[in-house]
N, C-alpha and C positions, 0 to 999 in steps of 0.2 A: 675980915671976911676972907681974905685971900688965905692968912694962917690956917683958917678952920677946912678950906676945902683942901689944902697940902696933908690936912692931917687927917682927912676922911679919906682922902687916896691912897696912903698910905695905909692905913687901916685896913683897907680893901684888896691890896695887895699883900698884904700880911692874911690875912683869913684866906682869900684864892689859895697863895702858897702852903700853909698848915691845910686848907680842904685837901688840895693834890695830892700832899707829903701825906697824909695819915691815910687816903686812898690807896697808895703808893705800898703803904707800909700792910695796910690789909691783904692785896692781892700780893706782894710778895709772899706774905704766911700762907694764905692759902696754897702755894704754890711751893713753899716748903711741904708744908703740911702732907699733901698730894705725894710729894717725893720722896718723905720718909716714911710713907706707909710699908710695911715689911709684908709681904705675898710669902704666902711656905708653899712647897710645893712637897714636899717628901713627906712619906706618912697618910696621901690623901689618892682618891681617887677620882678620873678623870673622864670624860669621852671625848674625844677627839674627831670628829666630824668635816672630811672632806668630801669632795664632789663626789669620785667613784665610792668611799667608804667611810664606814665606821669605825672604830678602835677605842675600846675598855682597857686603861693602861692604869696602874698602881705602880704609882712611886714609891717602895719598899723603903729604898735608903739612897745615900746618895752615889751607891754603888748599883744598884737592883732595881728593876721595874720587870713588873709580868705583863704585858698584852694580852688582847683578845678581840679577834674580830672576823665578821660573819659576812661570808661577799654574796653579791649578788643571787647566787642559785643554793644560800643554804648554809654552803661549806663552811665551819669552824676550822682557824689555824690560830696556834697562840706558842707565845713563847715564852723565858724568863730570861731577860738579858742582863751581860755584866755590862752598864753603863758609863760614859764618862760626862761628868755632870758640873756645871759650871753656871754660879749664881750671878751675873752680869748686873744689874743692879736691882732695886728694892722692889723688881715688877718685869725683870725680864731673864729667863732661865736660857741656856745652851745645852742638848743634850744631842750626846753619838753612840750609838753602839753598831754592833756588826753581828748578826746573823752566824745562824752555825752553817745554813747556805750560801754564804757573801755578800747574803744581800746588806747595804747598806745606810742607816738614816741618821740623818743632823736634821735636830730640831733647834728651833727659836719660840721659846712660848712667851706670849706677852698677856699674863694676868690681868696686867690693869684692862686693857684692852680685849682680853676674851678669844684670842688668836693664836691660831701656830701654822707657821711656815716652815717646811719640810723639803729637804734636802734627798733625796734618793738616788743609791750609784747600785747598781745588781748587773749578773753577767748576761751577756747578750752576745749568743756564738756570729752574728753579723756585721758588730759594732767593730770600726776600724781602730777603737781607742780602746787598745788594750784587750781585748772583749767585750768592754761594758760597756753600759748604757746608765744615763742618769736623766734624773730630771726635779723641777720644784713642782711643789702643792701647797696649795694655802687650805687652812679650814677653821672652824671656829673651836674654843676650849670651855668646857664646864666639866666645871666640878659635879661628881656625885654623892650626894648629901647622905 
């Protein structure tokens, strides 16, 4: 009697441990799975949605994007910049370029997540740093289909 319940306990902790382990083993996969999904970003087109604005940006290549955006009262400005563009992993992009008037932006796009935070430096004849002024923006990223 005694044999039979050492070896049902046993049993019981054998099945626990393989339930764990093969739970274990599913949400690691998902979780690779997740991480080696590959996001492209060049080639597509984009809008970019902050608080104060809009912006229609096409990633030409991984040199080139053209903008385009419409402010508040109307006004069209757009540009085609030489960019520097840097693929940080399978779902998150670093991009910088500079303005033919200095103005300045570093972006961080996060595809999986639908986001980009944005880095801003432009001149500012007041600012004790140099002349400029800088500041961040967050907004959200969708693709244009």
């Amino acid at each position: 009697m005694k044999t039979s319940k050492i070896i049902i306990g046993i049993c019981a902790v054998v099945l626990a441990f393989t339930s764990c382990t093969e739970t274990n083993k599913s949400e690691q996969q998902t979780v690779k799975e997740v991480a080696s999904q590959d996001y492209k970003l060049i080639g597509k087109t984009a809008v970019l949605t902050y608080p104060e604005l809009k912006v229609e940006v096409v990633y030409i290549d991984e040199n080139t994007l053209h903008w385009s955006q419409v402010d508040e009262k109307g006004n069209k400005t757009e540009g085609t910049e030489k960019v520097s563009y840097k693929k940080l992993n399978g779902h998150l992009f670093f991009l910088n370029w500079i303005e033919a008037d200095g103005f300045t932006v570093s972006q961080v796009i996060d595809l999986k997540e639908s986001k980009v935070i944005a880095y801003l430096s432009f001149s500012d004849a007041k600012s004790e740093r140099g002349g400029r002024t800088s500041d961040f923006t967050e907004g959200t990223f969708e693709f244009i289909k």
